[in-house]
C-alpha positions in Angstrom: 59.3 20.0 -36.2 58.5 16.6 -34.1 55.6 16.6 -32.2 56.1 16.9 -28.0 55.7 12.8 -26.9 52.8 12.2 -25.4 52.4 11.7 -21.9 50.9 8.6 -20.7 47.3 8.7 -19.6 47.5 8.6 -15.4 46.7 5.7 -14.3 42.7 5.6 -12.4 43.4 5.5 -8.6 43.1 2.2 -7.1 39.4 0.9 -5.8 38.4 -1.2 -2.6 38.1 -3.8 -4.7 41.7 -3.5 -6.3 42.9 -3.7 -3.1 41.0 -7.0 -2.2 41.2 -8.9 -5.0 44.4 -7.8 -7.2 47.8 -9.2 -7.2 49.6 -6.5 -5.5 53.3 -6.0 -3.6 53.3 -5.1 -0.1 54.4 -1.6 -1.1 52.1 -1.3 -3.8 49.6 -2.4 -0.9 50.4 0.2 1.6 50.2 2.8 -0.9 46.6 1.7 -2.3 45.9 1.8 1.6 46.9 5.4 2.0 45.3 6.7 -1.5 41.8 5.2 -1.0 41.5 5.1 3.0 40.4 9.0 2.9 37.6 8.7 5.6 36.0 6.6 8.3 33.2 5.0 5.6 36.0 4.1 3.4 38.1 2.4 5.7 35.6 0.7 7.5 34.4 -0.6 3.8 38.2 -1.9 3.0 38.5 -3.7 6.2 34.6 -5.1 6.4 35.7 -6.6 2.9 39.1 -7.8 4.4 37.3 -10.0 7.5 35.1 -11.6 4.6 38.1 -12.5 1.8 40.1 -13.8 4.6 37.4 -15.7 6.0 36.1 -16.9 2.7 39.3 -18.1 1.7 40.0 -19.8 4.7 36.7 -21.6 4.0 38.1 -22.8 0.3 41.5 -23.5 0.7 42.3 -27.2 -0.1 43.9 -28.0 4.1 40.2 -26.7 5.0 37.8 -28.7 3.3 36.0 -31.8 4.5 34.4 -31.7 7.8 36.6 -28.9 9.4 36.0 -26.7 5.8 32.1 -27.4 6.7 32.4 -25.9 10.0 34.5 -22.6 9.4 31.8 -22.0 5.9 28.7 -22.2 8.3 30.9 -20.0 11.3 30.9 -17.6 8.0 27.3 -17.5 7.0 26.2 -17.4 10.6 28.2 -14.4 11.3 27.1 -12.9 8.0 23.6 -13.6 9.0 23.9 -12.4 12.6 22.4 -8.7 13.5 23.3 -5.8 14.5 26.4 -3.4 13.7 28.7 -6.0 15.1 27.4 -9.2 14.6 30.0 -10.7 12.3 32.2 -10.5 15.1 30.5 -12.9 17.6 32.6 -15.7 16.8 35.8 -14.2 16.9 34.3 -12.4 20.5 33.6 -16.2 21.7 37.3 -17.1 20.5 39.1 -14.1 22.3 37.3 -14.2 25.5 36.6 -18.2 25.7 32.7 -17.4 26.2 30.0 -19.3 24.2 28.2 -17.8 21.2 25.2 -16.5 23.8 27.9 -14.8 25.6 29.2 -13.4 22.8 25.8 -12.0 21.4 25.4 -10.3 25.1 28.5 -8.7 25.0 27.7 -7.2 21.0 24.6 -6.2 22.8 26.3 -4.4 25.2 29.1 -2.5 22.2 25.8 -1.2 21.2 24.2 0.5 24.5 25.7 3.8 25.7 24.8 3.1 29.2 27.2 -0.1 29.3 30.1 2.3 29.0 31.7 3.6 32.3 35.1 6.3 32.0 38.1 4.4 30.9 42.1 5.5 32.2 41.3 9.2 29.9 39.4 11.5 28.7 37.7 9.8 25.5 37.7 6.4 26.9 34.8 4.5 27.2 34.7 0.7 28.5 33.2 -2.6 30.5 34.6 -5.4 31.7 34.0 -8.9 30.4 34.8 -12.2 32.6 36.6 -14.5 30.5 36.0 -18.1 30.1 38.0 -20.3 32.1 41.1 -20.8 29.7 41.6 -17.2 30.3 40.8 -16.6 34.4 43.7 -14.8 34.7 43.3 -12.3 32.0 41.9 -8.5 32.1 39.1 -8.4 29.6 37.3 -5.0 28.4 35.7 -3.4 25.4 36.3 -0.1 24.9 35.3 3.0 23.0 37.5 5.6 22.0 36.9 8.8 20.7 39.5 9.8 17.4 42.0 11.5 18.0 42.5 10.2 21.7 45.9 8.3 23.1 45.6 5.3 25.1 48.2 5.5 28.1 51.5 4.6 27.8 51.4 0.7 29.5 53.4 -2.3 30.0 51.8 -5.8 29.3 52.4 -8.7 32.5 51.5 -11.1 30.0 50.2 -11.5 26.2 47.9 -9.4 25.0 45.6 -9.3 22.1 43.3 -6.6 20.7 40.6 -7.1 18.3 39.1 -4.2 16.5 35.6 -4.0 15.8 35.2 -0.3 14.6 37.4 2.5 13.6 41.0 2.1 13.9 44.4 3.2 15.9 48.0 4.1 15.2 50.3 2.0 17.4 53.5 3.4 18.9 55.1 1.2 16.3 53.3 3.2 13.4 51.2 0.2 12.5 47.9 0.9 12.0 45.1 -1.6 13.1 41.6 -1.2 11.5 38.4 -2.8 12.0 38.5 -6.7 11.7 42.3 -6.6 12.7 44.1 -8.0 15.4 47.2 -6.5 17.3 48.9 -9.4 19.8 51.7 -8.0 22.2 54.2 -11.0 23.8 54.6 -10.6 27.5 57.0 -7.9 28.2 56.1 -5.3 26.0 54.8 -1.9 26.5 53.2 0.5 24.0 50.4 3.1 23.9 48.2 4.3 20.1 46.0 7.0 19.5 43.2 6.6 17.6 42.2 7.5 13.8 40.2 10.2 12.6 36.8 9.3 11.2 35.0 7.3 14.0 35.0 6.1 17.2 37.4 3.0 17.6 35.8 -0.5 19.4 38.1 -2.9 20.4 38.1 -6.4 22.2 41.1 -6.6 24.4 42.2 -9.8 26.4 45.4 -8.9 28.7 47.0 -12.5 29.8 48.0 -11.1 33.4 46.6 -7.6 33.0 48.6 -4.3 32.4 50.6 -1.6 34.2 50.1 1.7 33.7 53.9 3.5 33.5 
């Protein structure tokens, strides 16, 4: 009699790391995604190491080097170096908002003190306002915390809006998911609403060209 065929071995699930560094296809990608994003820690791991490949390979590539290289490398290690839960985001605050890198620090300052927070537009939303620099004057600017599981109101956007996201993560009407160190921009026009991940509280950045409307 033949012997049965053997069934090849299963393949080890994909790591963090796999899904940083490995040649993958976008499906392949997305299913990585879902198999090792099984908890708050994890995801917030996968997307901590997403801000620092991108940014690193920013740094590197060949239409970055010379002087303008020099300055996104030391933007890099000064965010690295910065403290706090959110300090590698100070930059990237003082880009969204158009607020110097002292502004910026403040406003991580304030992410991190409860008693910044007043009630948002529902229950499990938390937020402050931030005045924009002057390249944005017109714009609605808040950082908020939301509790998982909670849906942000259905609104309409006057103008563009982007949302930066420095904890946690949310599910967009869309189904597209935005995780910590990801950006969501909305053209002018649009109108969504998301409800937040399990695992952790989400923090976003949001700058609203115009402001909204509630619907």
């Amino acid at each position: 009699m033949s012997s049965a065929p053997k069934m090849p071995a299963p393949k080890p699930p994909k790591t963090v790391d796999d899904l940083l560094f490995e040649a993958l296809s976008p499906s392949a990608l997305e299913r990585g995604e879902r198999d090792v994003v099984t908890d708050g820690e994890a995801a917030r791991a996968l997307a901590e190491g997403r801000v620092a490949t991108l940014a690193l390979a920013g740094a590197l590539a060949p239409e970055a080097r010379g002087d303008g290289g020099a300055a996104l490398r030391a933007r890099l290690v000064a965010s690295l170096e910065r403290p706090g839960k959110y300090g590698l985001f100070v930059d990237r605050l003082a880009r969204l908002f158009d607020v110097s890198i002292d502004k910026a620090r403040e406003i991580v300052a304030r992410v991190e003190d409860p008693s910044q927070l007043k009630p948002g537009p529902a229950d499990g939303i938390m937020w402050f306002g931030v005045k924009p620099g002057p390249k944005y004057g017109d714009a609605l600017a808040m950082v908020g915390r939301l509790r998982p599981g909670t849906r942000f109101p259905h609104h309409a956007h006057v103008g563009e809006e982007t949302t930066l996201v420095l904890d946690g993560g949310f599910r967009d009407a869309s189904g597209e998911e935005v995780w910590r160190g990801d950006e969501m921009v909305m053209p002018p026009g649009s109108d969504h609403d998301f409800v937040v991940l399990d695992g952790i509280d989400c923090i976003a950045a949001v700058l609203a060209r115009g402001g909204v409307s509630f619907t």
